[in-house]
Kinemage of the C-alpha trace (Angstrom):
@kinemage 1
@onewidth
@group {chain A} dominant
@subgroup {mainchain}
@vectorlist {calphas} color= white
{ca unk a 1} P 103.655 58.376 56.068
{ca unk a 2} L 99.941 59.384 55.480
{ca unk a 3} L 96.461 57.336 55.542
{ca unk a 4} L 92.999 57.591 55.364
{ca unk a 5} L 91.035 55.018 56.050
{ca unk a 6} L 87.212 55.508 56.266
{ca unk a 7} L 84.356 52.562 55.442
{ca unk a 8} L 82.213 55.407 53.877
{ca unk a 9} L 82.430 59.038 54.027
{ca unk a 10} L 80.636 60.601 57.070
{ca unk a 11} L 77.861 62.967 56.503
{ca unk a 12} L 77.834 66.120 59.186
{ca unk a 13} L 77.124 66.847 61.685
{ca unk a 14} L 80.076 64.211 63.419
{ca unk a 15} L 82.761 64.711 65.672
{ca unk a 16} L 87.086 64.908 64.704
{ca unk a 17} L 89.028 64.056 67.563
{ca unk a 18} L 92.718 65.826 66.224
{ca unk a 19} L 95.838 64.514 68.098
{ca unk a 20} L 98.796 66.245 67.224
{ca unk a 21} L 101.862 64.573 68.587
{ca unk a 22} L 105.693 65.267 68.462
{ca unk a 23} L 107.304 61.771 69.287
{ca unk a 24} L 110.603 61.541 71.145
{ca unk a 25} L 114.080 60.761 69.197
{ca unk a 26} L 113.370 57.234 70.334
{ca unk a 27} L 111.905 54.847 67.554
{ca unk a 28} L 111.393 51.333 68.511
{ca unk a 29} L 108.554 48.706 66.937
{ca unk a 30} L 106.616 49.160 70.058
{ca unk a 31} L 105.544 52.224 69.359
{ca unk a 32} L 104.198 51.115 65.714
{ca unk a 33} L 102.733 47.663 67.042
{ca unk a 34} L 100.508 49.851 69.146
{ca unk a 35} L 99.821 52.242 66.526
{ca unk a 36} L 98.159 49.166 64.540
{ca unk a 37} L 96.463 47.296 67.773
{ca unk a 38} L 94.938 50.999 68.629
{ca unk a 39} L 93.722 51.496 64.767
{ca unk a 40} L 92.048 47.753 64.724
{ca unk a 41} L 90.649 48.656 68.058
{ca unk a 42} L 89.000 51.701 67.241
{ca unk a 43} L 87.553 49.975 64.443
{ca unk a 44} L 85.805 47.665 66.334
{ca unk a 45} L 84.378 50.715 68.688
{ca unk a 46} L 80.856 51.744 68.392
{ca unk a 47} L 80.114 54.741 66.742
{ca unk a 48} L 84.103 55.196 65.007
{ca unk a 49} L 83.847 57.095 61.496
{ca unk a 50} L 87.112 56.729 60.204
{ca unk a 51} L 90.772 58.045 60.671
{ca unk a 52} L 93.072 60.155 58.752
{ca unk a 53} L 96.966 60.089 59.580
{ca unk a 54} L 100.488 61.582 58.872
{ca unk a 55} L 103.672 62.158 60.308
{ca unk a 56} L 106.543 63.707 59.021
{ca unk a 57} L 109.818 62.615 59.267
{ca unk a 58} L 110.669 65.188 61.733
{ca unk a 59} L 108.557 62.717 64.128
{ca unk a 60} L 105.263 65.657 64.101
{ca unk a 61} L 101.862 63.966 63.464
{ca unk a 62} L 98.596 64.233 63.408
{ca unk a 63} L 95.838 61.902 63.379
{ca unk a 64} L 92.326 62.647 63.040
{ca unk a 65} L 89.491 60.619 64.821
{ca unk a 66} L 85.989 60.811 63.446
{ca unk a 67} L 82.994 59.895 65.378
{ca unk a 68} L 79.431 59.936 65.597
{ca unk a 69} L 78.794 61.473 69.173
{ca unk a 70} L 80.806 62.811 72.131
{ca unk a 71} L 79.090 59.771 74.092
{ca unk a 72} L 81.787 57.391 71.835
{ca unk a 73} L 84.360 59.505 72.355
{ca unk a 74} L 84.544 59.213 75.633
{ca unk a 75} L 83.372 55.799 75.518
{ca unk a 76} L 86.677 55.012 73.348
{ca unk a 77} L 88.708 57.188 76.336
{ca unk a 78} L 87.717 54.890 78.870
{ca unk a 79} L 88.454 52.151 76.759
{ca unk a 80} L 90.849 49.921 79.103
{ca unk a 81} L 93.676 49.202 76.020
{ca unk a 82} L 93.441 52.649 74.908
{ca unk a 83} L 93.999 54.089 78.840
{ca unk a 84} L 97.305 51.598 78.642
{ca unk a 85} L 98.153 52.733 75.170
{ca unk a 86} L 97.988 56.644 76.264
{ca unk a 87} L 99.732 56.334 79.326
{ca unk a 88} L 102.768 54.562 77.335
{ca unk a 89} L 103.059 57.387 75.010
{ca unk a 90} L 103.027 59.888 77.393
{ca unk a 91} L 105.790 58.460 79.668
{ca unk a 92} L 107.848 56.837 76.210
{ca unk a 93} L 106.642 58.006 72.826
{ca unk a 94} L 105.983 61.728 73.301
{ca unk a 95} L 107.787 64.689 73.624
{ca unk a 96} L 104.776 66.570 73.884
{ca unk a 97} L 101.017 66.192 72.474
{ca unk a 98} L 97.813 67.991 72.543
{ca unk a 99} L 94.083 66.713 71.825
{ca unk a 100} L 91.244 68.509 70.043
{ca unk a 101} L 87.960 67.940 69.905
{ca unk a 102} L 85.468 69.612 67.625
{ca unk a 103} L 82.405 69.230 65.823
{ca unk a 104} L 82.221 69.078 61.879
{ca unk a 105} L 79.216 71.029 60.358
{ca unk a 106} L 80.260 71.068 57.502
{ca unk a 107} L 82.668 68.942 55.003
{ca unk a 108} L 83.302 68.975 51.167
{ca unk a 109} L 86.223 67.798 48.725
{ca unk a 110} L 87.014 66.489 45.553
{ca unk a 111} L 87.299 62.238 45.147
């Protein structure tokens, strides 16, 4: 599985928020009907660039969050759904997970 979904391409400097998760042996449609509702919420969130996703079907992913500002960030954090959504994956979806944050500079490709 891999996406990117972005309403135009962001020009530097912005933010990536990288989650890199491992989930746990457990699939159910929970986890992916919060997947979506988290996706069409961040959407709706001031300040959200886009998102870029994969996950391997080992259960690794990683999902990349861009944003304009470290105020949105952790504006989307504190976001009431998203503090329910987090604290289910931590105590039923993940094995283990860690969260970056950096700040893009720079960013080039091919389209």
């Amino acid at each position: 599985m891999s996406s990117s979904r972005f309403a135009k391409t962001p020009q530097p400097p912005y933010y990536a928020v990288i989650f890199t998760s491992q989930r746990t042996a457990t699939e159910n449609d929970a986890y992916g009907n919060m997947a979506e509702q988290m996706e069409a919420l961040a959407q709706q969130q001031p300040g959200f660039l886009g998102a870029e996703s994969t996950r391997g079907a080992d259960g690794l992913g990683i999902t990349v969050a861009y944003w304009e500002t470290e105020a949105h960030i952790a504006a989307w954090k504190a976001n009431a759904d998203h503090l329910a959504a987090q604290r289910a994956g931590a105590e039923r979806w993940y094995e283990h997970y860690e969260v970056r944050v950096a700040k893009v500079e720079r960013a080039y490709g091919k389209r």
